[in-house]
Each structure stands twice: as C-alpha cells, then as structure tokens.
C-alpha distance (Angstrom), angle and dihedral (degrees) to the residues before:
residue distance angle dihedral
X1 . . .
X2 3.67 . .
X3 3.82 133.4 .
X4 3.57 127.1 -151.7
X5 3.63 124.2 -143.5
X6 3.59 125.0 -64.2
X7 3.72 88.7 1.8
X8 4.02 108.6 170.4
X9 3.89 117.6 -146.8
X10 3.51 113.1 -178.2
X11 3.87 133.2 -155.5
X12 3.91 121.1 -47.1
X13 4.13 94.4 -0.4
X14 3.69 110.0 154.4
X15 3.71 114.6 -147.2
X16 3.41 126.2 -179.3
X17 3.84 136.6 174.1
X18 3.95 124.9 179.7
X19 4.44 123.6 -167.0
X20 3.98 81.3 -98.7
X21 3.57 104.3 34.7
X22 3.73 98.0 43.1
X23 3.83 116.0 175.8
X24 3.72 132.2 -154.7
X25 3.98 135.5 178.9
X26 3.72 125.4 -158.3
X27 3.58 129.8 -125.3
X28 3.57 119.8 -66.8
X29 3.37 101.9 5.9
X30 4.12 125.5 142.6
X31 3.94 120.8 -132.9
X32 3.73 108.9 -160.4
X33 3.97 127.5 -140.5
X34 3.50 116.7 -75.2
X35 3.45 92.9 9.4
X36 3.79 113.8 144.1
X37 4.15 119.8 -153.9
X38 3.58 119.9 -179.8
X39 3.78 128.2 173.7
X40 3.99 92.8 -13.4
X41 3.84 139.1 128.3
X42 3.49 117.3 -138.2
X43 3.78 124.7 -154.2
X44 3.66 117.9 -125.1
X45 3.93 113.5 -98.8
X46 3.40 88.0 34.6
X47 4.24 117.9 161.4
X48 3.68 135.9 42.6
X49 3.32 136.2 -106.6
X50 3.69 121.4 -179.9
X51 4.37 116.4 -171.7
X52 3.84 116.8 178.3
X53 3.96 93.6 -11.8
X54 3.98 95.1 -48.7
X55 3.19 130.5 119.2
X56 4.10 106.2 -134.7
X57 3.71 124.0 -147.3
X58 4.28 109.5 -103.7
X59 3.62 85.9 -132.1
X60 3.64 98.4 57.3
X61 4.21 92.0 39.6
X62 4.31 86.9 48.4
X63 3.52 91.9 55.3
X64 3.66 101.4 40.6
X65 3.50 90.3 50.9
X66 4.10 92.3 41.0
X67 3.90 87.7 60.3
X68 3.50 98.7 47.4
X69 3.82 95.8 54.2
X70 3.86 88.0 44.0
X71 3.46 81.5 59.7
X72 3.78 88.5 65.0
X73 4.18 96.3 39.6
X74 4.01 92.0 120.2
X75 3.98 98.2 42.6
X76 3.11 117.2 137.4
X77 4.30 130.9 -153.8
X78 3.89 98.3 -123.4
C-alpha cells in the first residue's frame, strides 16, 4: 500500500491492499467516509470538494485540511 502526500482518509474508509492486488493513491487526494478501495491506483488530486458553488483545487483542500489536523497531533482522549 502506499500513500501519497497529504492524502486525506476520512472516517470509517476501508482500505485494503494484498501482494497481488497492490493499491496506491496519489498525492493530495481525499478518501471519503465509508468509502471502500481495494486493489486500485488513485491519481493524484483525486476527490471533490465543492464550497459556495466552486469547485476547489485538491491541493489547496489536502493541505488545509493537513494543517488543521496537525494542529491536533499531541491531543490527547481525556
């Protein structure tokens, strides 16, 4: 399995990768929840996000996202 950079994987995504059915995803690309990937390659910029009817650039929405969770790297469940 291998993960670009910046690559997003939301809540509950299943991914799985086998030594036959290997599976890759590009840089900056956005895996919804609940999605399931198996076996696939993913371009980079891959996913959609869509704020106040515009279409925003994956690389832009991946790194946005990126430094808000790194934000949260030390958290802690109290």
């Amino acid at each position: 399995m291998t993960l670009g950079e910046r690559v997003i994987v939301r809540e509950d995504a299943t991914i799985r990768a086998t030594s036959t059915h290997p599976l890759a995803v590009g840089a900056h690309s956005l895996i919804g929840p609940n999605a399931m990937l198996r076996g696939c390659d993913i371009a980079d910029g891959v996913g959609r996000v869509e704020r106040d009817g515009v279409d925003m650039d994956m690389t832009d929405v991946t790194a946005r996202l990126a430094d808000g969770l790194q934000r949260h790297r030390d958290d802690r469940i109290v």
